[in-house]
C-alpha positions, 0 to 999 in steps of 0.5 A, a space after each residue: 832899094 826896098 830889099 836894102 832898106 828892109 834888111 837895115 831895118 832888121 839888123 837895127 832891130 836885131 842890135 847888130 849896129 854895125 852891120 845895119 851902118 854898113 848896109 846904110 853906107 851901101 844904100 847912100 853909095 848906090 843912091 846919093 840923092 836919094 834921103 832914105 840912106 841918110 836917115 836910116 844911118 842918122 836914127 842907129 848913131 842916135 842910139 849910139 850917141 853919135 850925137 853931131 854925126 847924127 844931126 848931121 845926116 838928118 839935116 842932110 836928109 832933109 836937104 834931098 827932101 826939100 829937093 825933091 818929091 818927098 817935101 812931106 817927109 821934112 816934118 817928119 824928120 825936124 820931129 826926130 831932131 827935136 827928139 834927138 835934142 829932148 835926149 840931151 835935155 836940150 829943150 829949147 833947141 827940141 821945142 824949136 824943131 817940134 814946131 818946125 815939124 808941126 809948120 812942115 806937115 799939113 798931115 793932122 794926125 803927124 801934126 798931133 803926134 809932133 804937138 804930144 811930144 812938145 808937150 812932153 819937154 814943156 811937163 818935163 820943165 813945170 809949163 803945164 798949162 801950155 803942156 796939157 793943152 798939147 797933151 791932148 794931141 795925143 788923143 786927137 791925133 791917134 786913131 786907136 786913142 779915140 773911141 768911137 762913141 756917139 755919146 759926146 766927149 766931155 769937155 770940161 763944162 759943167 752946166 747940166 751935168 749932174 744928172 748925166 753918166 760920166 764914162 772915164 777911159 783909160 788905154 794907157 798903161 796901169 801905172 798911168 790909171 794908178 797915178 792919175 786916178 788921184 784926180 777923180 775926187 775933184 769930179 766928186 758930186 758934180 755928175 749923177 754917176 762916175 764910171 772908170 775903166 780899168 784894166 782886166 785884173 786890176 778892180 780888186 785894187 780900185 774896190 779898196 780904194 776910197 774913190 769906189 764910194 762915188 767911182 764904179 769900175 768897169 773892166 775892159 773885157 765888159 761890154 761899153 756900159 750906158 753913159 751920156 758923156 765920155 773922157 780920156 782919164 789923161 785928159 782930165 788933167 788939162 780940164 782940171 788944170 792939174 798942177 802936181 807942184 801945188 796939189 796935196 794929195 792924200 796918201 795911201 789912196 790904194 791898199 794890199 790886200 790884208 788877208 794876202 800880205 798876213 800870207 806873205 809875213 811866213 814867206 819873208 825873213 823877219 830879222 833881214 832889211 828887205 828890199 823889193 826890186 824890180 829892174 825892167 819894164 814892157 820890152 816894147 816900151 818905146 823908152 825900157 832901153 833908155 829906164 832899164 836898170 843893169 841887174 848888177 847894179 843892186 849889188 851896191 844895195 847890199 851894204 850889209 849882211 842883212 840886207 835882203 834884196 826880194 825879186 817882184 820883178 814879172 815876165 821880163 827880165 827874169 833871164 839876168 837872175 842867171 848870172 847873179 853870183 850872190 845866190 844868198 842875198 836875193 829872194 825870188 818869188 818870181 814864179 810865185 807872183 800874183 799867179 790867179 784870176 782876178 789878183 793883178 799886182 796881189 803878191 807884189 802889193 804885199 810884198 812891197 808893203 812887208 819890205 823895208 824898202 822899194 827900189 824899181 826903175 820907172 814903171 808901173 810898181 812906182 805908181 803902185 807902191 807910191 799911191 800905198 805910201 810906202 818907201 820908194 827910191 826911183 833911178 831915173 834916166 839922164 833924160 827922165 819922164 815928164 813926170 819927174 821933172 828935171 832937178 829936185 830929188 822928190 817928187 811932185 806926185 809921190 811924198 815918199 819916192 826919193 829920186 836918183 839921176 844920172 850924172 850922164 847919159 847911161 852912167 848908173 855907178 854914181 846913181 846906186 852909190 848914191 842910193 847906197 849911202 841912204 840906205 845904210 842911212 835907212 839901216 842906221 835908223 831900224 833895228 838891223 845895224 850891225 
């Protein structure tokens, strides 16, 4: 049984769907009563989605389980419901099954990681109070969030804090700590000394950012610095009661760096409409099949001959340049990006600011190039990051990213047709219409 379910698991992975199906089709023949068979089918027609079929067999996998010694299991199981749900923008049905998941399992570790992902359907749909309260399951709930510090964790009380060190960190992505980072002005004179961390490669960034007047950085490869009382910089947000639908925020907050952007300006056409892209994120990212932009698609972007698309794209996602036909309508730089020590982002910063416009799927160049103020068109995925919400075309957090949505899940066509209308709208008002 154990070689089995291993094999399924490998053909899953490797995408070979069909063949991980049959093998499932096996281990339910061999063992009918047994909810393994049943689940494993029910997460590879999820993927493919076969939503009913799916709902069906977790709902039979959690009949065998209830029947048997594997009770535990159940929580686990109404989790992945409520996340089957949450694809389909069904959040009342999903918000339903992570509490059920939640009542199910005594674990606090599963019961915190079950409360994270309600929090994610509740920001989706503007509850924030409610949303950040379960947010910080997150930190409580995943050992490898939680830092193992005696100093004590900062509670948001601010009686005799202004002579203690307050020790941000940070263990989310770059595009998290370039976002949230907004929130560090609020905290401005309220302790003796500020410290953030941040990751290797990045501090150039923060020393150009007007927060380094009250904020000292200190990088991740460092040793833990002296401190009296530490946080997790998302959790900010629930002490804080951010609201990004009602916050103004100053914009840019970050900046390029002039002297390499100066560079830059002998590298680019200055007589095209440049437009930087990027179309993929960390392979391993639990969400880059469902935010990943068909390579392809940019070709709608091209309204005109003089449109320019300038690859910022970085490690991943390089191998679809192969098959781009248009060899003359793209620049790739690839190889060229922010290439030394101690420059994270360098090249792509001045490049996005030389460009005319900045098109990137949800990853951290967004972060990036909307903390610089400049312009930004953001496809978003049918089920889009909370950080988007769910109807409107602007964004709560970035003035001037303009968001696209699919119609339907997987469908891009309407969304870059959509994209291309305003950029010949964007053309219309520079000097470059034919």
């Amino acid at each position: 049984m154990q070689a089995l379910e291993k094999n399924i698991e490998q053909l899953y992975h490797s995408g070979q769907l069909k063949d991980a199906v049959e093998n499932c089709e096996i281990l339910i023949k061999d063992y009918p009563f047994h909810y393994t068979g049943y689940l494993f089918k029910a997460h590879i027609l999820s993927s493919t989605d076969s939503f009913y079929e799916s709902l069906y067999l977790f709902n039979k996998a959690i009949f065998l389980c209830l029947n048997s010694v594997f009770r535990e299991e159940v929580g686990k199981i109404y989790n992945d419901i409520g996340k089957l749900y949450s694809e389909r923008n069904q959040f009342d049905e999903s918000k339903l099954y992570h509490v059920l998941a939640m009542e199910h399992d005594q674990d606090e570790e599963r019961q915190a990681v079950y409360g994270y992902n309600l929090s994610r359907n509740l920001l989706l749909l503007g509850e924030y109070e409610s949303g950040w309260e379960l947010f910080n399951n997150l930190y409580l709930g995943n050992p490898e969030l939680q830092k193992d510090f005696d100093e004590e964790l900062w509670d948001g009380e601010e009686e005799e804090i202004s002579d203690k060190v307050l020790y941000i960190h940070n263990e989310r992505r770059i595009g998290d700590l370039i976002c949230f980072m907004r929130l560090l002005p609020k905290l401005k004179g309220k302790f003796k000394q500020i410290k953030l961390e941040v990751p290797l490669g990045v501090k150039w960034i923060l020393d150009r950012c007007e927060y380094k007047e009250y904020v000292s950085y200190v990088e991740m490869s460092e040793k833990k610095p002296e401190f009296d009382l530490h946080i997790h910089l998302m959790q900010l947000c629930k002490i804080l009661n951010y609201n990004p639908s009602t916050e103004i925020q100053k914009f840019p907050y970050i900046h390029d760096d002039y002297d390499n952007t100066e560079r830059w300006k002998d590298k680019l056409p200055k007589d095209k409409f440049l437009i930087a892209i990027n179309w993929c994120g960390h392979p391993e990212s639990e969400n880059e099949s469902n935010r990943r932009l068909p390579l392809d698609m940019f070709k709608k972007l091209l309204v005109n001959d003089n449109v320019k698309l300038v690859v910022v794209q970085k490690f991943v996602g390089l191998d679809d340049l192969k098959f781009w036909d248009q060899k003359n309508s793209i620049l790739d730089f690839s190889n060229e990006l922010d290439t030394g020590t101690n420059r994270a982002f360098m090249d792509t910063m001045s490049i996005m600011k030389l460009s005319n416009l900045v098109v990137t799927c949800d990853t951290s160049i967004v972060d990036i190039a909307g903390a610089m103020g400049l312009k930004v068109f953001l496809p978003l995925p049918y089920n889009p990051d909370w950080r988007w919400g769910l109807k409107s075309d602007k964004s709560n957090l970035y003035f001037n990213v303009t968001l696209y949505r699919q119609s339907e899940k997987n469908r891009w066509d309407d969304v870059f047709e959509k994209m291309s209308e305003d950029v010949l709208k964007l053309i219309k008002f520079s000097k470059l219409d034919d």
